[in-house]
C-alpha positions as CSV (number, residue, x, y, z in Angstrom):
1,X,-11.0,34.3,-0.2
2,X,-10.9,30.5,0.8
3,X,-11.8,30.5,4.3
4,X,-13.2,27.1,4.2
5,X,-12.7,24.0,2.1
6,X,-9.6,22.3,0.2
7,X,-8.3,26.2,-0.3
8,X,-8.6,27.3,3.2
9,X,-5.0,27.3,4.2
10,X,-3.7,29.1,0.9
11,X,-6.8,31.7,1.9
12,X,-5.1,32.4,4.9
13,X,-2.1,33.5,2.8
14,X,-3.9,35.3,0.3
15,X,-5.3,37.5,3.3
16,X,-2.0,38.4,5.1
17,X,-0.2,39.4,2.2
18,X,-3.4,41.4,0.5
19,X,-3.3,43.0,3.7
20,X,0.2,43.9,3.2
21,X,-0.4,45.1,-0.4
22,X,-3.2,47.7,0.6
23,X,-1.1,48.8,3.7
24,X,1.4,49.7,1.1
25,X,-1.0,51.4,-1.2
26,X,-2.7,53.1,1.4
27,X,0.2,54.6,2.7
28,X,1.5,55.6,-0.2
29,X,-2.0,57.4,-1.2
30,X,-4.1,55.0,-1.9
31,X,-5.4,54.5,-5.8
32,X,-6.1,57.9,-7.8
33,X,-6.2,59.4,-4.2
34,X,-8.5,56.9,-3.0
35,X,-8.0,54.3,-0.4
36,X,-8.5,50.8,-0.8
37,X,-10.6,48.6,1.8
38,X,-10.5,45.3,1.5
39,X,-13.8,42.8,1.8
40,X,-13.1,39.5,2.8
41,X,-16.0,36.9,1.6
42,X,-15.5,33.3,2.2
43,X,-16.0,31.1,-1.2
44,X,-15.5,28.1,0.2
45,X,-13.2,26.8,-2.7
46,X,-16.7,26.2,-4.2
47,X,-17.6,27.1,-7.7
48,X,-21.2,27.8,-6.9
49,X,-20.3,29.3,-3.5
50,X,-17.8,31.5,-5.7
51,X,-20.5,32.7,-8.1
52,X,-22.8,33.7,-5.1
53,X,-19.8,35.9,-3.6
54,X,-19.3,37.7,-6.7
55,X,-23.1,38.8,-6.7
56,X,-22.6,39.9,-3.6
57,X,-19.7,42.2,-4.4
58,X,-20.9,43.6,-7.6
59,X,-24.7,44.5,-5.5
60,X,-24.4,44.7,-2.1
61,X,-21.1,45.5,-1.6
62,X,-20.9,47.5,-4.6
63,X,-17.1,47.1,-5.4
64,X,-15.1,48.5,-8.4
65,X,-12.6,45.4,-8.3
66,X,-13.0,41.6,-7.5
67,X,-10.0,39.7,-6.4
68,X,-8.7,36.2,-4.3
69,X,-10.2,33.5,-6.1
70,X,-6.9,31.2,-6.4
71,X,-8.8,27.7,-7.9
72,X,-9.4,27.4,-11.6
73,X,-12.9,25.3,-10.9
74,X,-14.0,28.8,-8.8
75,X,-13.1,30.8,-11.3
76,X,-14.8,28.8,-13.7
77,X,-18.0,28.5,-11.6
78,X,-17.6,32.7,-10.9
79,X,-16.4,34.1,-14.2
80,X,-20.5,34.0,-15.4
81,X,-21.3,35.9,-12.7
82,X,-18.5,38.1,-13.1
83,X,-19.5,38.8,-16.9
84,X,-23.2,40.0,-15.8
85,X,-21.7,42.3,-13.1
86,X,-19.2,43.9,-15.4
């Protein structure tokens, strides 16, 4: 999510209505019977910032699915890193 930098007040959006999407899901049984939790990192609407974040998700957090980036120079600067994760 952007939290911080030129993106920070569309981040805001992108967390209340993901929040309303998984509330939804969740409710109506989550995803193959599983429920969704949603991890909020802060990119920083920064292409090497986003690239870190995505590390982070694919090996500490360990997540199946990536999401939020909203800025075509993040996803630039994260879609590398998103490749090596698979």
């Amino acid at each position: 999510s952007h939290r911080t930098g030129i993106g920070a007040a569309y981040g805001r959006w992108y967390e209340r209505t993901t929040a309303a999407a998984v509330k939804a899901i969740n409710e109506a049984g989550g995803i193959n019977g599983r429920p969704v939790e949603v991890i909020i990192e802060d990119d920083g609407t920064d292409p090497g910032r986003g690239a870190e974040v995505v590390g982070k998700f694919a090996t500490q957090h360990k997540t199946d699915i990536v999401y939020g980036t909203l800025f075509s120079h993040v996803v630039i600067g994260s879609a590398p890193a998103a490749g090596e994760a698979k």
